[in-house]
C-alpha positions in Angstrom: 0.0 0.0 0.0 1.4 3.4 -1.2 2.3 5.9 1.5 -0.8 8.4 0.3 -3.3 4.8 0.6 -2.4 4.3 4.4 -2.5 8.2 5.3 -5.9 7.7 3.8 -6.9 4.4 5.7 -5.3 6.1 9.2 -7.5 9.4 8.3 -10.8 6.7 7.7 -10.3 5.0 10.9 -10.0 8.5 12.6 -13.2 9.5 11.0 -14.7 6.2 12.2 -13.6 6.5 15.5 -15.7 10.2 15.6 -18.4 8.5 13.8 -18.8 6.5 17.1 -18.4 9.1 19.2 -20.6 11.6 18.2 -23.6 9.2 17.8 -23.4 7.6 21.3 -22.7 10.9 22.8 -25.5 12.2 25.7 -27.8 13.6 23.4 -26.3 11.6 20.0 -28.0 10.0 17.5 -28.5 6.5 19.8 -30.2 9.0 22.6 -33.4 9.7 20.7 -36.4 8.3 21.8 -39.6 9.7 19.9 -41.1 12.4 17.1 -45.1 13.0 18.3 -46.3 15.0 15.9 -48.9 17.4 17.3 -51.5 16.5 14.8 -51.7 13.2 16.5 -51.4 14.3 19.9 -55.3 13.6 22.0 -56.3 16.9 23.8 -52.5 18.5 23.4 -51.2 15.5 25.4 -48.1 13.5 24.5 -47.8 10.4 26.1 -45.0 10.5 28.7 -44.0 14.1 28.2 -45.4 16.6 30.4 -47.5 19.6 29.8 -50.2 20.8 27.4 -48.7 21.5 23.5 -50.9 22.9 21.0 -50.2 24.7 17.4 -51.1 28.0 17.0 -53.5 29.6 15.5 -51.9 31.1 12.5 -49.5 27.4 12.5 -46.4 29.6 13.1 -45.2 27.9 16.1 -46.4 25.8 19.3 -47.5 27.2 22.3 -46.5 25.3 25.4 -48.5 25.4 28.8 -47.1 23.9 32.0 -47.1 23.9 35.9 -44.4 24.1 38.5 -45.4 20.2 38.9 -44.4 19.1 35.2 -41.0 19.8 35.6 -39.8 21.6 33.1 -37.5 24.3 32.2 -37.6 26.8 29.6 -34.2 28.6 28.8 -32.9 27.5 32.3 -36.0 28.9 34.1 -38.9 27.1 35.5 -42.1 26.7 33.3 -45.3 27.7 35.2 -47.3 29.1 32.8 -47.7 29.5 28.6 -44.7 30.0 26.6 -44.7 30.2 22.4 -41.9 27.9 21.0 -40.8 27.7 17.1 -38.0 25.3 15.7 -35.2 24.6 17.3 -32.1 24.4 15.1 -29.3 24.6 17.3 -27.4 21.7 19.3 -29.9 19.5 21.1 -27.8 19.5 24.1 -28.2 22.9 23.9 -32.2 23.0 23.5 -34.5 25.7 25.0 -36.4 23.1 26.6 -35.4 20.5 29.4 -37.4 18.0 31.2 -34.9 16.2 34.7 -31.9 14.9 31.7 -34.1 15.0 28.9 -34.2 17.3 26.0 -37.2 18.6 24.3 -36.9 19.8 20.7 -39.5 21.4 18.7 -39.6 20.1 14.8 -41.0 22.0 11.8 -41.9 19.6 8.7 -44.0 21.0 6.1 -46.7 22.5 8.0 -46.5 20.1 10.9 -45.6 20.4 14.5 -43.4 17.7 16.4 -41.5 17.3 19.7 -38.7 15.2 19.5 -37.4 13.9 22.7 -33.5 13.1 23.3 -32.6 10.9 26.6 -29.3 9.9 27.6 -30.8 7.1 29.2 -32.4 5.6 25.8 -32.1 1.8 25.3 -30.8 1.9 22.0 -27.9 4.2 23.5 -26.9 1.9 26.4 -26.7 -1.0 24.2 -24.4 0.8 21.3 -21.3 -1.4 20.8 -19.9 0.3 17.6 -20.6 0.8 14.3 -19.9 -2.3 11.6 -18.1 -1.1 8.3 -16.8 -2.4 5.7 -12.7 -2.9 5.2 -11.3 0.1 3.7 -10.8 0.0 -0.1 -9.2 2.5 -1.8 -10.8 1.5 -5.5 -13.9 3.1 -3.7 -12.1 6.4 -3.4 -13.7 8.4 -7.1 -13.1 11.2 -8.9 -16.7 12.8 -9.5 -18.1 16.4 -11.1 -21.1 17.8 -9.7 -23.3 19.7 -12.2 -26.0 22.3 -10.6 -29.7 21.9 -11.5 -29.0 25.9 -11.9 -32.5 26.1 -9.7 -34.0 24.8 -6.7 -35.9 21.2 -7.0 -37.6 19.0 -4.9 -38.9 15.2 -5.2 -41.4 13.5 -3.5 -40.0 10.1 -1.5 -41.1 8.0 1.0 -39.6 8.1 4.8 -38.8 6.1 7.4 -42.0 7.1 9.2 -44.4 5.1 6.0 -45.0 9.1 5.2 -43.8 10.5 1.8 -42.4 14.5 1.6 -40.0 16.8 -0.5 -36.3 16.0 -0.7 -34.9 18.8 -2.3 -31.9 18.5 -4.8 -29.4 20.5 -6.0 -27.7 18.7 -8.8 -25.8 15.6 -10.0 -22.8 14.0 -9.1 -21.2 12.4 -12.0 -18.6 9.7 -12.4 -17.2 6.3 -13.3 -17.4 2.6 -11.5 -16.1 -0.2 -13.9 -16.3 2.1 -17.0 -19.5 2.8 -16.7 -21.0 6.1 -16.1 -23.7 7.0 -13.0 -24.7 10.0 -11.2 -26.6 10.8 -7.7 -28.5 13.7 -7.1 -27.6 15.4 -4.2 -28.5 18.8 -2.4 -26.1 21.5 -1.8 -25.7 22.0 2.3 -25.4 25.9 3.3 -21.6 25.3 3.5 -21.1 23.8 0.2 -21.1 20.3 0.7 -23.1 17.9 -1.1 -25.0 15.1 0.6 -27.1 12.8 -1.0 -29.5 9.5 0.2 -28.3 6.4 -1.8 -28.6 2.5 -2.0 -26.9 -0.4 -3.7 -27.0 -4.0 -4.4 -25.5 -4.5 -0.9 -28.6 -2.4 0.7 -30.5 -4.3 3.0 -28.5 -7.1 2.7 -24.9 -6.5 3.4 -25.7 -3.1 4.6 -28.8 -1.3 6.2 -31.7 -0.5 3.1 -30.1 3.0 2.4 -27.2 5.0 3.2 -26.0 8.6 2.7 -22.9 10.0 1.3 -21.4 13.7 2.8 -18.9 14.7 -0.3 -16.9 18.1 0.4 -17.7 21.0 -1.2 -16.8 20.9 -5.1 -13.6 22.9 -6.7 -14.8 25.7 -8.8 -14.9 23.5 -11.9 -17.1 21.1 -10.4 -14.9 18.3 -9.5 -15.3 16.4 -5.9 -13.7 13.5 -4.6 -16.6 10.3 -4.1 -15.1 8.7 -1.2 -18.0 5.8 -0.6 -15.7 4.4 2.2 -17.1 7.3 4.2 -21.0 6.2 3.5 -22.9 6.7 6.2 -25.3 5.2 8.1 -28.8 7.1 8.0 -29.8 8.6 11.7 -32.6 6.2 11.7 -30.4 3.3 12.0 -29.6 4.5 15.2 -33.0 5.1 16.6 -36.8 4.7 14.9 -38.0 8.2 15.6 -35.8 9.2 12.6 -37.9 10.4 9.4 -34.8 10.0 6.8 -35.8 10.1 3.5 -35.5 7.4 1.3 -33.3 7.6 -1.8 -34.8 9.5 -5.0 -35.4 7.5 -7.9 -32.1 7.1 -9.8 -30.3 7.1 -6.8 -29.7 3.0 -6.3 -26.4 2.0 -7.8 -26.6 -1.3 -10.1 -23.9 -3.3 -8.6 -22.5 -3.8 -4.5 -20.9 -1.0 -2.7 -19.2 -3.0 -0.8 -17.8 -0.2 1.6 -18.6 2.3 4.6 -20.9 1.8 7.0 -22.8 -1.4 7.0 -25.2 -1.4 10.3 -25.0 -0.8 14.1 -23.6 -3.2 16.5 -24.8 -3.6 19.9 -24.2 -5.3 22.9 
């Protein structure tokens, strides 16, 4: 193995090493334990949460009503009372709301209100023991082009949750396996980036049903590095309140990936 090929395997076993971390971390991947969705929830009641949630009126955010007795805590401060909540984007260890070690996050999904709820105590979190992979391969390392849409699109597919919405997409990423051409669509993340939801012959098989790839941002003439040793398990391999979308159509590869992430190991 050339000297570039094992500073790239010692770079992929770093990366898997943070994989690990990061999703069995206190509020991690492995540490979530539900998405109600409000539209489901009888008389503003979620089962084994406390308080009263309810959307409001104009369906611009959630209104949350609580007593000194329910336990929670809204930007560090006891809840005892009504208080008007819209999405949370940041950290989750860092959310607004906090019920004894659990987190409460508010969830915007086209038109609908959901609380998801993160617990350092979940079962799926205590009985992590690693994430299976396949061996690194280097053949698996591409050269790829992206090519922009040039505007904003969006595909319906089905999710995790049985529930189909909107994936948007933001181009193609082109390149070569065997001699043969393919291409993924993929968005376009706000730093960049590409990411994309894809499956292969090994999906749901030799590897959980889908998997995503996180590409660096391209060079200014489009070209990217593929490196499909760094696919990635979806979030709702980790834990079933996860609504990942499933990939687009065009987006299963014709032949085995056979590297990156394969499924999660537990104890």
């Amino acid at each position: 193995m050339s000297t570039e090929s094992e500073e790239e395997q010692q770079s992929w076993k770093a990366w898997r090493e943070q994989r690990a971390e990061t999703v069995s971390a206190p509020y991690g991947s492995l540490s979530l334990t539900g998405t109600y969705w409000l539209v489901d929830a009888v008389d503003g009641r979620i089962e084994g949460v406390p308080g009263h949630w309810a959307q409001t009126g104009d369906g611009d955010g959630v209104v949350l009503t609580a007593g000194p007795d329910d336990g929670l805590t809204v930007d560090g401060r006891p809840l005892d009372g009504a208080v008007p909540l819209i999405a949370d984007t940041g950290p989750v260890d860092a959310s607004r709301l906090v019920h004894g070690e659990r987190r409460l996050v508010v969830l915007h999904r086209e038109g609908l209100w959901a609380v998801r709820i993160w617990d350092p105590a979940a079962g799926a979190r205590l009985a992590f023991a690693g994430i299976e992979a396949f061996d690194y391969d280097p053949r698996w390392v591409l050269p790829a082009v992206f090519r922009p849409y040039g505007e904003d699109r969006s595909v319906r597919v089905p999710n995790a949750d049985g529930v189909e919405r909107g994936l948007a997409v933001g181009g193609e990423l082109a390149f070569t396996v065997g001699g043969t051409g393919h291409s993924l669509a993929v968005a376009v993340e706000p730093d960049g980036s590409l990411w994309g939801v894809i499956a292969d012959g090994t999906s749901g098989t030799g590897s959980f049903r889908f998997r995503f790839i996180r590409p660096p941002a391209p060079a200014a003439d489009g070209s990217v590095v593929l490196d499909l040793n760094r696919a990635l398990l979806p979030p709702c391999a980790f834990a079933d309140g996860f609504i990942c979308p499933f990939p687009p159509p065009g987006n299963t590869l014709p032949f085995p990936v056979e590297a990156g992430e394969r499924a999660v190991l537990t104890k």
